[in-house]
N, C-alpha and C positions, 0 to 999 in steps of 0.2 A: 504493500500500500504506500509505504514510504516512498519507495523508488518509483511508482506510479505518479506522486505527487510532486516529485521532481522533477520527473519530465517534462509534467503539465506546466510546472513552470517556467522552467526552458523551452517549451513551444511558444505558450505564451509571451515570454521574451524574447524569442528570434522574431517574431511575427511584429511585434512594436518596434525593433530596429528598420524592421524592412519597410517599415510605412515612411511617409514623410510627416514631421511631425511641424503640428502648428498650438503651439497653448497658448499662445497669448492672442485674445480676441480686443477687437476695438470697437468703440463705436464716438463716432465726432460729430461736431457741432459747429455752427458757425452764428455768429450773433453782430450784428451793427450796435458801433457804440456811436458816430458819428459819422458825415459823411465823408471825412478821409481815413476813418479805421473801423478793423473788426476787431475780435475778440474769437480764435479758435477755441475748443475745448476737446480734449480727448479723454477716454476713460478706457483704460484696459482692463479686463478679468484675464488673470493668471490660475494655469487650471493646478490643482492638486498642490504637489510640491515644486513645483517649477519659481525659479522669480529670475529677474526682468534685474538689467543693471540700469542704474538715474545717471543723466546725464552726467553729473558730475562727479564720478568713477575716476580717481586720481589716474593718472600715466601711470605706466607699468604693469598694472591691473588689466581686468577683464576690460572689456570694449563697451567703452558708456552710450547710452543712445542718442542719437544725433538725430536733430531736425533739419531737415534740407530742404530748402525752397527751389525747386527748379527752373522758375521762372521770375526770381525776382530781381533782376538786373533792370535799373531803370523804371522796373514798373509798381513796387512797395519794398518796405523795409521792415525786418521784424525786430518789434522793440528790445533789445538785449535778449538773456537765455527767459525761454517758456518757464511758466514757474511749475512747480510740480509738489505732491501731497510730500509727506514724510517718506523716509525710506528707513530701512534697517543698516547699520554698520557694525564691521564685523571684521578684522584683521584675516589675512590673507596669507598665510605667513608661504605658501608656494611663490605669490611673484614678490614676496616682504612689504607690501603697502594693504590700506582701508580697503576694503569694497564696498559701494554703497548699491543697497540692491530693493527691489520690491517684491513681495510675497502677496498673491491673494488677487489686489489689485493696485492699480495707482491710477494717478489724475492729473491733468497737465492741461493749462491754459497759456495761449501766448497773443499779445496782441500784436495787431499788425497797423503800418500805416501807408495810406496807399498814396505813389509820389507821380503813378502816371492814369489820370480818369478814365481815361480811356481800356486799360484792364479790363479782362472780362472774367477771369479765375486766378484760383492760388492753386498751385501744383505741390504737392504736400509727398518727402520723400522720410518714414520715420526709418531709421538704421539701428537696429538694435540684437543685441546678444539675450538669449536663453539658456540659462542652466538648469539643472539638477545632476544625476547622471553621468550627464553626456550633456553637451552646449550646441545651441544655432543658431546659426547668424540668418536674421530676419531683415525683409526691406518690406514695409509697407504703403502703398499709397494711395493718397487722397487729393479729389479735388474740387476745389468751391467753386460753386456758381454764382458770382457775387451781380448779375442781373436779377436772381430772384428773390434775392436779401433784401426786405423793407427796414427801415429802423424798427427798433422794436423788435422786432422775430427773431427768433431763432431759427434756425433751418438743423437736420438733424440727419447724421447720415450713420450706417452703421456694418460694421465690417463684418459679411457673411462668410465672405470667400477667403482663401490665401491670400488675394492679392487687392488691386486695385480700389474705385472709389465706387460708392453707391449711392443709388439715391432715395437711400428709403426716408421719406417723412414722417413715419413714426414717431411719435413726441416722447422724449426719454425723461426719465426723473432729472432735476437739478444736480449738477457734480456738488457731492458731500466728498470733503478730504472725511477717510479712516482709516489712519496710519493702522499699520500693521503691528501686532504687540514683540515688541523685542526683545524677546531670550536670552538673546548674546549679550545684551549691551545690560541686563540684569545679572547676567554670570559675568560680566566685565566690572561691575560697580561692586560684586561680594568680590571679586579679586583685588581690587582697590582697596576696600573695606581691612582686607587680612595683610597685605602687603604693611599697609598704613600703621595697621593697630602692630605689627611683629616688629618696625619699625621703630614708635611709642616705648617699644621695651628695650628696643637697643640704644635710644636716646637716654632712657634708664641710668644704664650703665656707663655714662660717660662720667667725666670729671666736673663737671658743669653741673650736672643733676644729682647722681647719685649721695652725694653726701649731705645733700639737701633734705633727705625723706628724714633721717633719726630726727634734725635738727627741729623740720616744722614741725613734726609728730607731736616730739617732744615740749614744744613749745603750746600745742590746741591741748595735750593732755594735761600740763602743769598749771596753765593761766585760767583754763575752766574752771569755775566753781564744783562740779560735778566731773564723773565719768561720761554721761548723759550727751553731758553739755560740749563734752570734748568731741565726741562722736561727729554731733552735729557740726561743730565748728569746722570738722574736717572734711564731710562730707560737702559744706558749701563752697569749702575750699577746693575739693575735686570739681566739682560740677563747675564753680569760676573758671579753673581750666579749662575744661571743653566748650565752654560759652566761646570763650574769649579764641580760641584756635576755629571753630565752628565757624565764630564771624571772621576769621580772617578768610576759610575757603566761600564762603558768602560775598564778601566781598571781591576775590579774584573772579568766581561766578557772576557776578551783576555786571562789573566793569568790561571783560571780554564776553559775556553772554555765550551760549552754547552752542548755537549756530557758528559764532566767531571763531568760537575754542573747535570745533569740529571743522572747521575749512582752514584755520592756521595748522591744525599737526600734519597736514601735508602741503607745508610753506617751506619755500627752501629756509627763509630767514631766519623765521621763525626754529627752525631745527638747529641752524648754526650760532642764533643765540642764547640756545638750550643749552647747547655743547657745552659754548663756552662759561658760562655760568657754571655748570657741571664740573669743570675744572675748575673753577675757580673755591669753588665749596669743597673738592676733592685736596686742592694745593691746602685748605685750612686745617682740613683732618690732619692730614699728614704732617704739619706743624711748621710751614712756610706763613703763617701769619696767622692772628685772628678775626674774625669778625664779628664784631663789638656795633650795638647800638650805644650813641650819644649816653656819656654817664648822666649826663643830667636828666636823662628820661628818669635814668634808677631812682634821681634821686627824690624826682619829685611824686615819682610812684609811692614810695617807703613814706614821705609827707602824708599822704589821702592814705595809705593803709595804719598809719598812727590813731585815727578815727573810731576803730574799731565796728563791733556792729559786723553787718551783713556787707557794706560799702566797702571796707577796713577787709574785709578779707578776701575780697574781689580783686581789689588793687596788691593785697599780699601774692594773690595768685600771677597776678599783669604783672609785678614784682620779679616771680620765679621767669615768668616768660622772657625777661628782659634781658634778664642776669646771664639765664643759662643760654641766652642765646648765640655764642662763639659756638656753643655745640647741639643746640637742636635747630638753627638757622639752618646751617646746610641740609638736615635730613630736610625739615619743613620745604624748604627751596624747591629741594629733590623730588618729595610726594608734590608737590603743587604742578612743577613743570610735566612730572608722567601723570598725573591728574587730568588736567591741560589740554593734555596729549588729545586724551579719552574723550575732551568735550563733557556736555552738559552737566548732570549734577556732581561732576566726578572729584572735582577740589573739595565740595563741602561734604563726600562721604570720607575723603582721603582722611580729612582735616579730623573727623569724627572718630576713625578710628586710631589714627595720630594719639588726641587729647586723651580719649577712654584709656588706651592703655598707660601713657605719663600721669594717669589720676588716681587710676584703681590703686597701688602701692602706699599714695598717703590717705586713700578713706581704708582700706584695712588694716594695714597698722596702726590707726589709730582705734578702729575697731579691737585690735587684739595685739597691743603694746607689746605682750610679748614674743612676738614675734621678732621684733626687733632685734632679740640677743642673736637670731640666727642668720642675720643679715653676715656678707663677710666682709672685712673690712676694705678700708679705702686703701689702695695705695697704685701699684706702677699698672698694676691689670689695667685698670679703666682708658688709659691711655691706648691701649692696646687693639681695642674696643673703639677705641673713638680710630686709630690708623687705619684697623680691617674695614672701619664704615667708610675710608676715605679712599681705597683699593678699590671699592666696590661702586664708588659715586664716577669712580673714575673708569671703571669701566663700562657703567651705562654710561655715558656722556656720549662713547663713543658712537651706539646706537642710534645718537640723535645725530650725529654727523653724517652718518654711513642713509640715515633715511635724507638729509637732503641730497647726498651722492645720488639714491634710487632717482628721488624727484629730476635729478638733473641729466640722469643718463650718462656723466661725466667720466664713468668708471675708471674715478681715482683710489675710491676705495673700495676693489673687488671684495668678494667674499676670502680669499686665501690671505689681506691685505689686513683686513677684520682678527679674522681669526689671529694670525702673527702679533698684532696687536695683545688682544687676547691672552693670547700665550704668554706675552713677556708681562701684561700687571700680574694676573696669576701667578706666574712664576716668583715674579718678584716677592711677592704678600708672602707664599709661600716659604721664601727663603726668610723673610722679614719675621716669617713668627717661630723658624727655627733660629733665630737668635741671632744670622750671620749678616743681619741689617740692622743700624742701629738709628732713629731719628729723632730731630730737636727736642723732643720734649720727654725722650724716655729714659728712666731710671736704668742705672746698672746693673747689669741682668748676669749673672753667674751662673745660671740654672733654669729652664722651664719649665711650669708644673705640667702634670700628664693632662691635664685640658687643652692648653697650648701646643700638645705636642700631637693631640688626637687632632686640632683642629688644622697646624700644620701639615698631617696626612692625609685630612679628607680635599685640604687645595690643594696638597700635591695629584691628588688621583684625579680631579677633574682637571689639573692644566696637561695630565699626561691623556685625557681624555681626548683635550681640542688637537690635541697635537693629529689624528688621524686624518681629520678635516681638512689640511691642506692635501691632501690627495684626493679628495672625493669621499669621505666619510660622511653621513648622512647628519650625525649629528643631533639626533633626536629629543635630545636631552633641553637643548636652547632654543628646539625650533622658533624661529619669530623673531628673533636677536640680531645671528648674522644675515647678512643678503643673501637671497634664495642662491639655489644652485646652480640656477643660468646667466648668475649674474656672475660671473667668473674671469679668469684671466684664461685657462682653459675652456674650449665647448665645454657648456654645461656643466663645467668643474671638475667632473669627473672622470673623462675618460676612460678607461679601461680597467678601472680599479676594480673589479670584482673579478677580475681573471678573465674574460673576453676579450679572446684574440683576434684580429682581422686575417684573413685569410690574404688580403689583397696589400701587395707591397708598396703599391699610390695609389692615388686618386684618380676615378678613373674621367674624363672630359665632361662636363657637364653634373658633375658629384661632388659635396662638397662634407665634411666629417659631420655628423650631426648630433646627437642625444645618444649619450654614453661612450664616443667616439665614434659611435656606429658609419659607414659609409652611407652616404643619404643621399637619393635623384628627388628634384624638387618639380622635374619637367618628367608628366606620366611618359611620353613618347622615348625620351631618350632613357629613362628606366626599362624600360619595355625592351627596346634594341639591345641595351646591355646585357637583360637576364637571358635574353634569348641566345646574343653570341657567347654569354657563360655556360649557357643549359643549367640556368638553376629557376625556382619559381620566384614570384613576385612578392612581399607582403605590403600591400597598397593601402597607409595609413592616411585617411580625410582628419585633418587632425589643426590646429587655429593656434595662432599667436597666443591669442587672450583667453587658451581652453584650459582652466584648473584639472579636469580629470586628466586631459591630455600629460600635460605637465605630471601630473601622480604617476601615470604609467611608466611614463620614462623614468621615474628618478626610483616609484617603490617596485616595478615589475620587472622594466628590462634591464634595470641594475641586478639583478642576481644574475650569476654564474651561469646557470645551462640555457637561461633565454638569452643571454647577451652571446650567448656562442653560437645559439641555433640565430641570430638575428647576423652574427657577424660573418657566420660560415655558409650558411644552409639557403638565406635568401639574399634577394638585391630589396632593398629597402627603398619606397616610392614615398614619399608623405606632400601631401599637396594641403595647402595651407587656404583654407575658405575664406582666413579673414584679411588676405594680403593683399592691401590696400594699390598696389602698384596697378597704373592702369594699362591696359592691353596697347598697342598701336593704334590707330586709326581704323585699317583696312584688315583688324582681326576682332573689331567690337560685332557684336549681332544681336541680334533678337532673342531672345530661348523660346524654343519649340514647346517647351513645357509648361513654364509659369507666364511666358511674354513678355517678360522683365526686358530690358537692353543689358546686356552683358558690357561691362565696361575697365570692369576691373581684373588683375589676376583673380583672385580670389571669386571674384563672381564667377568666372569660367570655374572652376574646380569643385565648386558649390554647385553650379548647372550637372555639369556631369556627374555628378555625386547623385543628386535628385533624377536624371533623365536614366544612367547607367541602372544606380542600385535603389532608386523609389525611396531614398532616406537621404535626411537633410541631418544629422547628429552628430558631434563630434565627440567625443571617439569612436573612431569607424572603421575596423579595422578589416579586410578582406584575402586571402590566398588565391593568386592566381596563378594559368600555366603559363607559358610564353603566347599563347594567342589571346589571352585578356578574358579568360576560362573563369571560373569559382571553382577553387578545387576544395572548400569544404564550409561549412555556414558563418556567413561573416558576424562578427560579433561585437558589441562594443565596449564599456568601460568594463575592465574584469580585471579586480584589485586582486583575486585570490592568484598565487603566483602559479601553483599546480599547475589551475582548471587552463591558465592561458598558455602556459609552457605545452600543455597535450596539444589545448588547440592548433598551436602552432604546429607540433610533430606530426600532429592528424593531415595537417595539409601537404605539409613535405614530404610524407609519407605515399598520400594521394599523388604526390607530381612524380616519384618514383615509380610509381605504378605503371 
């Protein structure tokens, strides 16, 4: 029954590859706001789990949707970008930047202004990416009749078909924005939340804070009239604390707003003046200087907390915040700018978890005084404490460099460029807490205790960790840190690291090395000539720029050993690219017999023959052929598990021996 039911859904899943697939449906609008503009509207339903990437899908990433007017040269202008509902964001850590994406549906309005009267339509081309799965690049088009537009009306057209414009006047309900509920960006805020609050605890232990907890305890427990009284004095004490950190991520939230905060972390500037900042709170751990708020804040805080009262121990708290800030500034700095990073409410949860955990310490002990005898005492540790947190500021910083590297395409700082970096803070912290570094502010060290020496060998194990990565190690452990694996000094980083040898001693005319070193024909034709003057079969990958699964296959599939061999020995590798923006000649643009689209670009031609060849529009799409452009066993697409794709493959090679 089992194996029955596996079938069925392996039938059931060749049979949805082999269709052409459309999820995303439309339906548009056109409305007179005046008589030199309209006001488009479009509304897509996205089926099941499929979502639709928003225009503003940083570079690097997936392929954001574009509006195209094909007739508006001289004869309207469309006001800036179309505005659109909410979208979901979601780090990406395959191409290392955001995606912004829509699940379900989305909504989009753009005004237009028209600069020639004479006009008679708007030619409407939307260009847009589909994922789940497998990804497809969509072109849809519409076009307004603006003779039958009165002011006031709406006109309402609605997308039945794959392709083109209709003219159903069907009257549709009002576009309502209804953002889609976001998952990730609630499992991004409890990672904020934990980061922040683990954070809170190693501000703890610095020299700034730590010898602070006996002293205020000690001071709410002896000046109360009561035990009672001391409790409470300290509990308002803690809570003053997370007020006063609360409104500070309140306030970096108001001032840059969340939209702001979510379109700056993918700012070149913005990233390179993370960095530097980053370093600069990094150079103060490390004991190259401190930074100190004006003493006359302290001193006028310690004034108003003389008051006593509820006021009197709000500003005792503003007080600790002041004092200690040569060593909780750089953490605070640190959580605000990755805060930041995140957009919307993410400084004022950082900020939350921050305070809770710098507060809890003085409302329990003063709760349970004695506690206090087990605290251990002050001395060179803290210090120690406060360098590893400046190891560690130091090498996020570099994170935020290496992301305006991505933004810029500049590839100054490759991923092997990353890593090496990497390697050497690591390294260094490493040797620094086996004792054979000594820095400005640390006591003489004759000895490490067995803490020091356990933590010195858990950085040793992770810097012998990164050290794989400069060959092609996947790296699993930081995913999202370094730049993805395509972004390398070598194709796709890795070359031939899993033991996959080429058969072939150059390149053969027309091939150029591609995904894992593999030999790669990027032209179906001259692949086809090749395999056939080698007498070997085809594996003909439909496969996009901007395709995440695509991407997983090469880096989690054909990286293993027996597929990188059966790919580098056994066939000639064809991958024709849908989304490859280069446009065809002139005298090789056409029509397609299929959809009726004009073919204009590479990528439209390999997407054409993709749909007219194999009745499937999905990427990843992967096929066995003989030398005559044959199927020699059922084409399949996204297939993470490495087995089921490794047989696939042998199945077909097998077939072409036959």
């Amino acid at each position: 029954m089992r194996n029955l039911l596996t079938a069925l859904v392996l039938f059931v899943t060749s049979l949805g590859f082999s269709q052409v697939q459309d999820p995303v449906k439309w339906k548009s609008s056109i409305e007179k706001i005046s008589d030199t503009e309209y006001q488009l509207k479009f509304d897509a339903t996205i089926e099941g789990e499929w979502h639709m990437y928003s225009q503003f899908t940083p570079e690097g990433g997936p392929l954001p949707l574009e509006f195209l007017y094909n007739n508006a040269q001289g004869n309207y202008e469309p006001q800036g970008k179309a505005k659109e509902s909410e979208y979901t964001k979601k780090f990406n850590d395959i191409f290392g930047v955001d995606e912004y994406y829509f699940a379900k549906e989305a909504h989009f309005t753009h005004n237009i202004k028209i600069t020639n009267p004479e006009v008679k339509n708007i030619q409407i081309e939307l260009s847009y990416q589909a994922c789940i799965e497998m990804c497809i690049q969509q072109n849809k088009y519409f076009v307004f009749d603006l003779a039958t537009v009165t002011s006031k009306e709406v006109q309402n057209f609605e997308d039945l078909a794959a392709t083109s414009t209709n003219n159903d006047t069907t009257k549709t309900k009002p576009v309502t924005e209804n953002p889609s509920t976001d998952k990730s960006e609630k499992k991004g805020l409890w990672s904020i939340f934990i980061i922040a609050f683990f954070s809170g605890f190693a501000a703890l232990l610095t020299p700034c804070v730590f010898p602070m907890i006996p002293m205020t305890v000690s001071f709410f427990t002896k000046q109360s009239k009561s035990r009672a009284k001391g409790i409470k004095n300290a509990v308002i004490y803690g809570l003053s604390i997370i007020i006063i950190y609360v409104l500070l991520g309140l306030i970096v939230t108001k001032v840059f707003g969340a939209d702001a905060l979510n379109a700056l972390s993918t700012n070149v500037w913005f990233n390179v003046v993370f960095f530097t900042l980053l370093v600069v709170f990094a150079s103060s751990f490390l004991g190259a200087f401190e930074i100190m708020l004006p003493n006359s804040w302290a001193n006028k805080v310690d004034k108003q907390a003389d008051r006593g009262g509820m006021i009197g121990i709000f500003f005792m708290a503003l007080a600790l915040a002041i004092v200690s800030f040569s060593c909780t500034g750089p953490i605070v700095g640190t959580l605000l700018v990755e805060a930041a990073s995140k957009g919307g409410t993410a400084p004022l949860i950082g900020m939350f978890g921050f305070s809770l955990a710098l507060a809890l310490p003085f409302m329990l002990f003063a709760m349970f005084p004695g506690w206090l005898n087990s605290m251990p005492r002050s001395g060179g540790w803290m210090n120690t404490v406060k360098v590893s947190l400046g190891f560690l500021e130091l090498a996020l910083a570099f994170k935020f460099l290496s992301n305006a590297d991505l933004v810029l395409q500049a590839h100054w700082m490759e991923r092997e460029v990353f890593l090496a970096i990497w390697i050497a803070i690591f390294a260094a912290w490493a040797i620094y807490l086996f004792g054979k570094i000594q820095l400005p502010h640390d006591s003489k060290l004759d000895k490490i205790s067995v803490g020091r020496l356990f933590m010195a060998l858990l950085v040793s194990t992770f810097t012998i960790y990164l050290v794989p990565g400069l060959w092609g190690a996947p790296l699993k452990l930081i995913s999202g840190f370094p730049p993805p694996m395509t972004y390398s000094e070598s194709p796709y980083g890795v070359g031939n690291s899993k033991g996959g040898t080429s058969s072939l001693s150059e390149i053969p005319d027309g091939a150029k090395e591609g995904p894992q070193g593999i030999i790669t024909f990027t032209d179906y034709d001259k692949g086809m000539a090749y395999a056939k003057e080698i007498n070997k079969p085809v594996l003909l990958d439909f496969t996009g720029h901007a395709c995440v699964n695509c991407r997983k296959m090469e880096e989690n599939v054909w990286s293993e050993t027996n597929v990188l061999n059966i790919l580098n020995n056994d066939v000639v590798l064809i991958s024709l690219y849908v989304d490859e923006k280069k446009e065809l000649p002139e005298a090789e643009q056409y029509v397609s017999k299929t959809t009726g689209k004009k073919i204009k670009t590479v990528g439209n031609k390999w997407s054409d023959f993709q749909i007219e060849k194999y009745q499937a529009n999905a990427q990843p799409y992967y096929i066995v052929l003989d030398n005559e452009g044959n199927s020699l066993n059922t084409p399949v697409g996204y297939t993470p598990e490495v087995s089921e794709y490794e047989n696939w493959l042998k199945e077909g090679v097998t077939n072409y021996s036959k």
